[in-house]
VEXDREN-2710 file (C-alpha; in Angstrom, 1 decimal):
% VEXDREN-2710
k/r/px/py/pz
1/UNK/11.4/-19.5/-15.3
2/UNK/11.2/-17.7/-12.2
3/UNK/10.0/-14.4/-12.0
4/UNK/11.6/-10.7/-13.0
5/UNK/10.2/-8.5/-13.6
6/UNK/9.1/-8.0/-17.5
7/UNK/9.6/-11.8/-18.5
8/UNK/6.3/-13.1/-16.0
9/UNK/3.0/-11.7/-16.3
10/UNK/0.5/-13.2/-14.0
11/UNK/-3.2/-13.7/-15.4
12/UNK/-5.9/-13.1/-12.9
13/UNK/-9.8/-14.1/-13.1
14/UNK/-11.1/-10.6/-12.1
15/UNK/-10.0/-6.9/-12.0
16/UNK/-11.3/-4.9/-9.1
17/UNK/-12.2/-1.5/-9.8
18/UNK/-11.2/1.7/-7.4
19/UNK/-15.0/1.0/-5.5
20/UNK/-14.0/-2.7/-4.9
21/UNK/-10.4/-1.6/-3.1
22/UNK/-12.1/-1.1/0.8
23/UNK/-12.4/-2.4/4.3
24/UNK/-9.7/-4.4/5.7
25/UNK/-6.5/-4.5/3.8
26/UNK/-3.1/-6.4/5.4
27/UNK/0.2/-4.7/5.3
28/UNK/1.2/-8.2/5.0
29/UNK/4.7/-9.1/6.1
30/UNK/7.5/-11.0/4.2
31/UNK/8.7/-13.8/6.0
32/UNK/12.5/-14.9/6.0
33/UNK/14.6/-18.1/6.4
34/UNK/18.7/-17.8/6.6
35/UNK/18.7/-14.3/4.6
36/UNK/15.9/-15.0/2.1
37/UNK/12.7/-14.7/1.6
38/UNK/10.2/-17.6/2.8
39/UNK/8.2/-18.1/-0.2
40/UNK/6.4/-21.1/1.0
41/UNK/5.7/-19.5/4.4
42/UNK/4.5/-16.1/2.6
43/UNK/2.1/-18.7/0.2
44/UNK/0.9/-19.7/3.4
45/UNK/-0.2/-16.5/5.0
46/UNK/-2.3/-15.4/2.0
47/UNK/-4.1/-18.5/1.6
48/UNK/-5.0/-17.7/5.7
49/UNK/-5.9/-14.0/5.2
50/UNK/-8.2/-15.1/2.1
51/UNK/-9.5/-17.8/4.5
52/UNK/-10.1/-15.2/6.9
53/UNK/-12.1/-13.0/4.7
54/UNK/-9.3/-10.3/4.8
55/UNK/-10.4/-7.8/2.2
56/UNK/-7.5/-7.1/0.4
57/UNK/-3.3/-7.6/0.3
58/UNK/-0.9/-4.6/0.2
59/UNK/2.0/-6.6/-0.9
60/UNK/6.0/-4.7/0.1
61/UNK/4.8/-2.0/1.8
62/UNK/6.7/-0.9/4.8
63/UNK/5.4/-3.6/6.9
64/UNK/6.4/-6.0/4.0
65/UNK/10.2/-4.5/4.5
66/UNK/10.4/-3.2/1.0
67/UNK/13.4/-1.1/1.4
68/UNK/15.4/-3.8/1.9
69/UNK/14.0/-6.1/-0.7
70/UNK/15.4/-6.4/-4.6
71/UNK/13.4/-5.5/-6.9
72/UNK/13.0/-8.9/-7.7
73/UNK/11.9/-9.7/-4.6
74/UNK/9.6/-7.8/-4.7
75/UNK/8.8/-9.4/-8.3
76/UNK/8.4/-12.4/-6.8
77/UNK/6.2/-11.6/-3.7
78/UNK/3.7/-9.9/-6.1
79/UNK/3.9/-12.8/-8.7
80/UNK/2.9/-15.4/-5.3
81/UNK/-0.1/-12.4/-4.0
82/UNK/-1.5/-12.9/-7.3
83/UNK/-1.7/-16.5/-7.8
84/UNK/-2.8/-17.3/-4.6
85/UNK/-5.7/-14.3/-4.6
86/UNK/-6.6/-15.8/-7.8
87/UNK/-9.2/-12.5/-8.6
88/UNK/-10.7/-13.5/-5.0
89/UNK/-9.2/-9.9/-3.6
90/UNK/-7.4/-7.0/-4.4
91/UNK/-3.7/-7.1/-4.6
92/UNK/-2.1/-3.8/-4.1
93/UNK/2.0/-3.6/-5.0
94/UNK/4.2/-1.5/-2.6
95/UNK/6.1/1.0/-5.4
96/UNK/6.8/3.4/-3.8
97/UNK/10.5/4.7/-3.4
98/UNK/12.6/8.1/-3.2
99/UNK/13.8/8.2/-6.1
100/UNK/10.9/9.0/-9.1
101/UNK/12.6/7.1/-12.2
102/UNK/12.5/3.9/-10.3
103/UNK/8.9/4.3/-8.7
104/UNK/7.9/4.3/-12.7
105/UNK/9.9/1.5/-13.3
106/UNK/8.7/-0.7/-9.9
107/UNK/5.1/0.5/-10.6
108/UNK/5.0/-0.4/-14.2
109/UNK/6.3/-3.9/-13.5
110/UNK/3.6/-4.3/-11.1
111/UNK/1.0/-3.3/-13.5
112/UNK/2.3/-6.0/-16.0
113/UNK/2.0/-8.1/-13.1
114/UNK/-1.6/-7.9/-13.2
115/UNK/-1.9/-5.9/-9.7
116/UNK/-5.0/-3.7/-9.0
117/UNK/-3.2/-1.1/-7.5
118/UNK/-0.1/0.8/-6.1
119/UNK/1.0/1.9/-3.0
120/UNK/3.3/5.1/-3.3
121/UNK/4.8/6.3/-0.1
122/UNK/6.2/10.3/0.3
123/UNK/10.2/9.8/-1.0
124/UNK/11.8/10.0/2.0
125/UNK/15.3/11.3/2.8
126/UNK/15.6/13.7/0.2
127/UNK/12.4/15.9/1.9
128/UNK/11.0/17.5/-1.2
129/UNK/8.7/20.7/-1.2
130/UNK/5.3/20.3/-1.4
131/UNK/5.4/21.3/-5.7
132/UNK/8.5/18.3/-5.5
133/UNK/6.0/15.7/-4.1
134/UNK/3.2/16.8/-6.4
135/UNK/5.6/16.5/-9.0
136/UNK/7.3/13.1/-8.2
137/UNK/3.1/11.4/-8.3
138/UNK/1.9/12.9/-11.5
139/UNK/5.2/11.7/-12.9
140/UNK/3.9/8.4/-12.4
141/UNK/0.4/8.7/-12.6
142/UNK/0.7/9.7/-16.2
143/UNK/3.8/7.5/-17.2
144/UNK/1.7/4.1/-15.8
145/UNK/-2.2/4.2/-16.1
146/UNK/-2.7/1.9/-12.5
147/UNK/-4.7/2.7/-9.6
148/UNK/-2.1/5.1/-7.3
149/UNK/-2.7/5.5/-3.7
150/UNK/-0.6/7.6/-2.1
151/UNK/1.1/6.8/1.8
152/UNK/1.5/9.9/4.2
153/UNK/3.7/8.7/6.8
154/UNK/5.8/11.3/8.4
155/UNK/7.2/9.7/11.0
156/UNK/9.3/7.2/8.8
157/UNK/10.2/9.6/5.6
158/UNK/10.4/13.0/7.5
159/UNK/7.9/14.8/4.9
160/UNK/4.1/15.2/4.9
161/UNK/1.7/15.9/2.4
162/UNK/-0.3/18.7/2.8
163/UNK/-4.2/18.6/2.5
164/UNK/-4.3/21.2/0.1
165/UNK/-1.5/18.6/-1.9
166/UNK/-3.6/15.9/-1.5
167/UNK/-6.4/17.5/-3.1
168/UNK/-4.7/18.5/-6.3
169/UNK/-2.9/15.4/-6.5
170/UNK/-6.9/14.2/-6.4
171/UNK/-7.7/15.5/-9.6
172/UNK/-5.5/13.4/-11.6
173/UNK/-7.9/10.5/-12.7
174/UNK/-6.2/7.3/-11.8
175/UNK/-4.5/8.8/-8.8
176/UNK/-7.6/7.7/-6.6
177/UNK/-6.8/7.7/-2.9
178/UNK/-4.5/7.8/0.2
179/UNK/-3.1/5.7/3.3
180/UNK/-3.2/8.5/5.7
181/UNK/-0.9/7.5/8.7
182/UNK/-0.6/10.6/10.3
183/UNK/-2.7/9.8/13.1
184/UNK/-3.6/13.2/12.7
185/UNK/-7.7/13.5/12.9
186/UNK/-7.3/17.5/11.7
187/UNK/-5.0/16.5/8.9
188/UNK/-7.4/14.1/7.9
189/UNK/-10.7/16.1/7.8
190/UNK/-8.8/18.6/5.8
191/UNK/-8.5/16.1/3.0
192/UNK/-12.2/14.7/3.5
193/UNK/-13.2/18.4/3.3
194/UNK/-10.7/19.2/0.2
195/UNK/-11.3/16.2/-1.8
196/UNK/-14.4/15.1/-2.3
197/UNK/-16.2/11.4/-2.5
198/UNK/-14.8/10.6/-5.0
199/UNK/-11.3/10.0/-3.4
200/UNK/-10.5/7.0/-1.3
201/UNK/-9.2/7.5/2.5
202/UNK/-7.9/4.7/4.1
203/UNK/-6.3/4.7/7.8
204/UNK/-2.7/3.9/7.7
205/UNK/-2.7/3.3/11.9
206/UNK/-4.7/0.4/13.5
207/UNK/-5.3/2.9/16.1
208/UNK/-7.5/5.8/14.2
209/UNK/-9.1/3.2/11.6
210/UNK/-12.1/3.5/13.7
211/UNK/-11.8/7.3/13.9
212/UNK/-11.6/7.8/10.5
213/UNK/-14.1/5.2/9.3
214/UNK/-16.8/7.7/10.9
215/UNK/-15.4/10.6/8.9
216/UNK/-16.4/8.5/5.8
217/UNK/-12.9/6.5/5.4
218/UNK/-12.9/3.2/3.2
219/UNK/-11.1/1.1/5.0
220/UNK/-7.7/0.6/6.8
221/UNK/-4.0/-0.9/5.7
222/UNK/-3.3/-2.5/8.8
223/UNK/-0.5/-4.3/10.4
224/UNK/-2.8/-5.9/13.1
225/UNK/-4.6/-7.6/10.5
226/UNK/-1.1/-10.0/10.1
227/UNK/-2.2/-11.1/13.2
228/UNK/-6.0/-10.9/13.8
229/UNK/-7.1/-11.0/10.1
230/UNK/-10.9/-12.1/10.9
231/UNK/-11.5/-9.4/13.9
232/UNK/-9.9/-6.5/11.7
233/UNK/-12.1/-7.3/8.8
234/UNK/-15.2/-7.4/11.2
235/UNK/-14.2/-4.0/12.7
236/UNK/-13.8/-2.4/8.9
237/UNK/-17.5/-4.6/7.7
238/UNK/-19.1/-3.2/11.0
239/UNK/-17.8/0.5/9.8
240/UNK/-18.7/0.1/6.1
241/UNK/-22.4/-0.5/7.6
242/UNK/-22.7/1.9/9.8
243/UNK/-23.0/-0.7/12.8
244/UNK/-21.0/1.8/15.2
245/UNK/-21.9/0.4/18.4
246/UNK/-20.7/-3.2/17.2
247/UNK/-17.4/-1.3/15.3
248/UNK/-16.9/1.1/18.4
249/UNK/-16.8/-2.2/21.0
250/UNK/-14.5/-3.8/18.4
251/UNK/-11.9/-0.9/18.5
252/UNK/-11.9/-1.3/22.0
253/UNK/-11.4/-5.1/22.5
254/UNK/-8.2/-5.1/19.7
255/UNK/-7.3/-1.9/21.1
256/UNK/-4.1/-3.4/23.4
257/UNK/-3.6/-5.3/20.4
258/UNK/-2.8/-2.2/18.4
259/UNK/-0.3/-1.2/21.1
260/UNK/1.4/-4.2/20.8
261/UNK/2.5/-4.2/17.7
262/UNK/4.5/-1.3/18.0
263/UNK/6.2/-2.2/21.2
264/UNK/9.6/-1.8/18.8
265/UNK/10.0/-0.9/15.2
266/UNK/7.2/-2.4/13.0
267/UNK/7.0/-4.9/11.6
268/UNK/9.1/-6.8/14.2
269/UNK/6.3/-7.3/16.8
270/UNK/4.1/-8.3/14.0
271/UNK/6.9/-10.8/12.6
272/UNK/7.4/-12.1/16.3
273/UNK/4.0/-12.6/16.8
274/UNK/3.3/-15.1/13.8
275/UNK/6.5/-16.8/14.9
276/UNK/4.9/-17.4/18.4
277/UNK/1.4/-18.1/16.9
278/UNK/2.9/-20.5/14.9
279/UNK/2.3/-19.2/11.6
280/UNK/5.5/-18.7/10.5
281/UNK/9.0/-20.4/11.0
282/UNK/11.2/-17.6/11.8
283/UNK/10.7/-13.7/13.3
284/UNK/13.6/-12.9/11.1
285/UNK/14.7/-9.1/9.8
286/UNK/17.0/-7.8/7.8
287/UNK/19.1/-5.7/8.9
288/UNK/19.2/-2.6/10.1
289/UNK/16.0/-3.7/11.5
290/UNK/16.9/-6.4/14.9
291/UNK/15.2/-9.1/16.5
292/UNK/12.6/-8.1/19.2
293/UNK/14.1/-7.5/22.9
294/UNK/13.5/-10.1/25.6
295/UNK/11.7/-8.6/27.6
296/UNK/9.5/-6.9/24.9
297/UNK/9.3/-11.3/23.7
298/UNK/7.2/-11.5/26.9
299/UNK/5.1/-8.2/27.3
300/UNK/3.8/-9.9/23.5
301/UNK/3.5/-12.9/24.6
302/UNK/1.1/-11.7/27.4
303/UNK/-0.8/-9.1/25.2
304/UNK/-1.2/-12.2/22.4
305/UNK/-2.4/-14.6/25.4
306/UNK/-5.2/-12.2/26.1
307/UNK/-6.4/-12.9/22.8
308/UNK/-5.9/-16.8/23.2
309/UNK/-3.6/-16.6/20.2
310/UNK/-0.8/-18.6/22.0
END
């Protein structure tokens, strides 16, 4: 019986507590063939990350094109995250949407799933206030008792979270940290400052992961990680050590990298990149989204060269 939604529970051989969910966690992409999803091609890619030693999978996030995925999809994709991770990582499900009554229903699904955690991002289009937002997460922080961590990103839903938001969204219990994809440092030290150690900041761009890693971050939910899983998991051990000199030459060397893989929209460049590198059989995106540019085809290819990836 193939999965949806309330029918399929997937049995894992550990649970990771919020202390375990750190370092280098992939925005992973879902792959497509003619229209639908590539569920052989997106076994493959976790079995790589986890041979990799990625340290965790954000499954239908924005990377994973989750507003254009049904839920059961998405239903599926966590069901395949789980049985490949097998309790070897975390598995955290992308429920986040704009509309409140279905982020319960999406994350409550993913909790019979057997995922660790939740990925919320900010509702976008309908630009709540800042009492609208806190509102929408304790909605579902109390109606599904899961691991939340909220997603800041602006530049895709139009609204921010404020610090002082953040921090009283902080004190729920099993609200217990944030992808913070600003790129804002200020924003960022605000919530540090605001929230204590208790709550968990994780860099939502490739580019400030360093950055915020030395303001006492816990990791990063990267898209480069779909394409150099084993160097971004280096940079994020490095950091988690306090090894700065070896994490602060990392940041560097990937640093073109980074800038590559938002040449266009993301995640085509990440999608094109596994097609060129071989690991999966098309760049495909659904629509609205559009296949990467020609010319953009060959800056990649030049920046993935560099990196003898193709």
């Amino acid at each position: 019986m193939p999965c949806g939604t309330k029918r399929c529970k997937t049995t894992k051989t550990k649970g990771f507590d919020a202390q375990d969910i750190k370092g280098s966690l992939v925005a992973i992409i879902t792959p497509f063939k003619d229209g639908k999803v590539d569920e052989d091609g997106f076994r493959a890619l976790v079995k790589w990350h986890l041979k990799e030693k990625t340290h965790g999978l954000v499954v239908v996030g924005t990377t994973g094109e989750s507003a254009t995925l049904s839920k059961e999809e998405k239903a599926r994709l966590f069901e395949i995250a789980l049985e490949e991770a097998k309790g070897k990582v975390p598995v955290i499900a992308g429920t986040g949407t704009n509309n409140t009554e279905v982020s319960i229903e999406l994350t409550k699904m993913a909790k019979e799933m057997g995922a660790d955690a939740v990925l919320m991002v900010t509702p976008y289009y309908n630009k709540p206030t800042q009492e609208g937002l806190y509102r929408h997460y304790e909605a579902v922080a109390k109606a599904v008792k899961i691991p939340i961590i909220l997603y800041n990103v602006p530049g895709r839903t139009s609204v921010s979270l404020a610090p002082e938001t953040v921090a009283r969204l902080s004190k729920i219990k099993n609200i217990i940290g944030i992808k913070e994809a600003t790129g804002c440092m200020k924003q960022a030290t605000e919530i540090f400052r605001l929230c204590g150690n208790r709550f968990r900041v994780f860099s939502g761009d490739d580019f400030t992961a360093f950055s915020l890693m030395a303001l006492g971050g816990h990791g990063v939910i990267s898209v480069a990680a779909n394409v150099v899983p084993k160097e971004m998991a280096q940079l994020m051990e490095a950091c988690l050590k306090g090894n700065w000199d070896k994490a602060r030459k990392l940041h560097f060397k990937l640093y073109p990298l980074f800038k590559a893989m938002f040449i266009e929209t993301n995640p085509v460049p990440a999608k094109t990149a596994l097609w060129l590198m071989g690991k999966i059989e098309s760049p495909e995106v659904r629509l609205p989204l559009a296949p990467m540019s020609e010319a953009n085809v060959e800056k990649l290819k030049g920046v993935l060269a560099e990196y003898n990836l193709v």
